[in-house]
N, C-alpha and C positions, 0 to 999 in steps of 0.2 A: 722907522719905516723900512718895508724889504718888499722884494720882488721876487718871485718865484716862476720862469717858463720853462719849457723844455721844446727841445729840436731832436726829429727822429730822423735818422736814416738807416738802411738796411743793416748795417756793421757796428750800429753806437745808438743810443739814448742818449743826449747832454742834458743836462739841468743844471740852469744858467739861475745863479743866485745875484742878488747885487740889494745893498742896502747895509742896516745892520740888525745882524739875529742875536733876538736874546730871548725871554721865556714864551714872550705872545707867540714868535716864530718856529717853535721846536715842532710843534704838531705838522703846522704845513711843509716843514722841510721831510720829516717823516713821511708824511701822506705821497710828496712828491715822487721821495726816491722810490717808496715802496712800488707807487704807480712805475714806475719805468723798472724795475725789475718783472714786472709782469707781462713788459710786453715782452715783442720776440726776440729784440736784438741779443746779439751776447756779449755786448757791453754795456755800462752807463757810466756818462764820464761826468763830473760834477766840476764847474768852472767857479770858481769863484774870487774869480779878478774882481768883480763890482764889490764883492763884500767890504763893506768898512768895520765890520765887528762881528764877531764870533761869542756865546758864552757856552760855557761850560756843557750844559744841557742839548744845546746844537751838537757840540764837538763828540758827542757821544751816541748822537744820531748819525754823524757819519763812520763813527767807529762801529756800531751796530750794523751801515750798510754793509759796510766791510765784508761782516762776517755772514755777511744773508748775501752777497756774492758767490762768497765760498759756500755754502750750500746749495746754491740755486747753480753753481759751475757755471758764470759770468766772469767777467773779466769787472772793476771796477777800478777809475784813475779818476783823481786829484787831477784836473787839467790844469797848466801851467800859463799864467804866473797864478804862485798861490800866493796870499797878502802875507807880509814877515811876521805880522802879529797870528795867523795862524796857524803858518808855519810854528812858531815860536812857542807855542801852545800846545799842537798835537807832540814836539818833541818834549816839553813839556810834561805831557801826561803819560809818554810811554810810548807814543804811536808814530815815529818818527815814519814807519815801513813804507804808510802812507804817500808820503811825499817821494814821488818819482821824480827825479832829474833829470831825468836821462831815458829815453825810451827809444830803441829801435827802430820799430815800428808804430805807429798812431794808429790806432785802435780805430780811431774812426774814419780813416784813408788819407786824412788831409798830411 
């Protein structure tokens, strides 16, 4: 079972995940982000503190957002805390860049 919301404000799109995603979930986490790249903000930040499980197939929808930031010239963060198992996963597969620490400034004011 998962959940999928999002929260706008003028500086960020969140998309608030919680549950666990595996193949039934890949489409609506797609459908999600894509919808929040569309709108105005220029960022979308994707939390997924709720997540209890990730597979493969998800993990690749968010590697996908990734690179549809960088074309659409948004900003896109992995909001913190990320769960260790996909932490442990995206470093895993390659995509460690992902995983911000450490950020300056919050993207979406708070």
């Amino acid at each position: 079972m998962y959940t999928i919301t999002d929260k706008s404000t003028k500086k960020s799109i969140t998309v608030h995940c919680a549950g666990n995603f595996n193949a039934e979930s890949c489409v609506a986490l797609k459908d999600a982000l894509s919808g929040a790249f569309k709108k105005v903000a220029p960022a979308v930040i994707l939390n997924l503190s709720q997540t209890e499980g990730m597979d493969l197939a998800n993990l690749q929808v968010i590697i996908s957002a990734s690179k549809t930031a960088q074309s659409c010239k948004k900003d896109f963060v992995l909001d913190e805390p990320i769960p260790e198992l996909i932490k442990r996963r995206l470093t895993a597969i390659g995509c460690s860049s992902l995983i911000v620490t450490e950020r300056l400034e919050r993207v979406d004011g708070n």
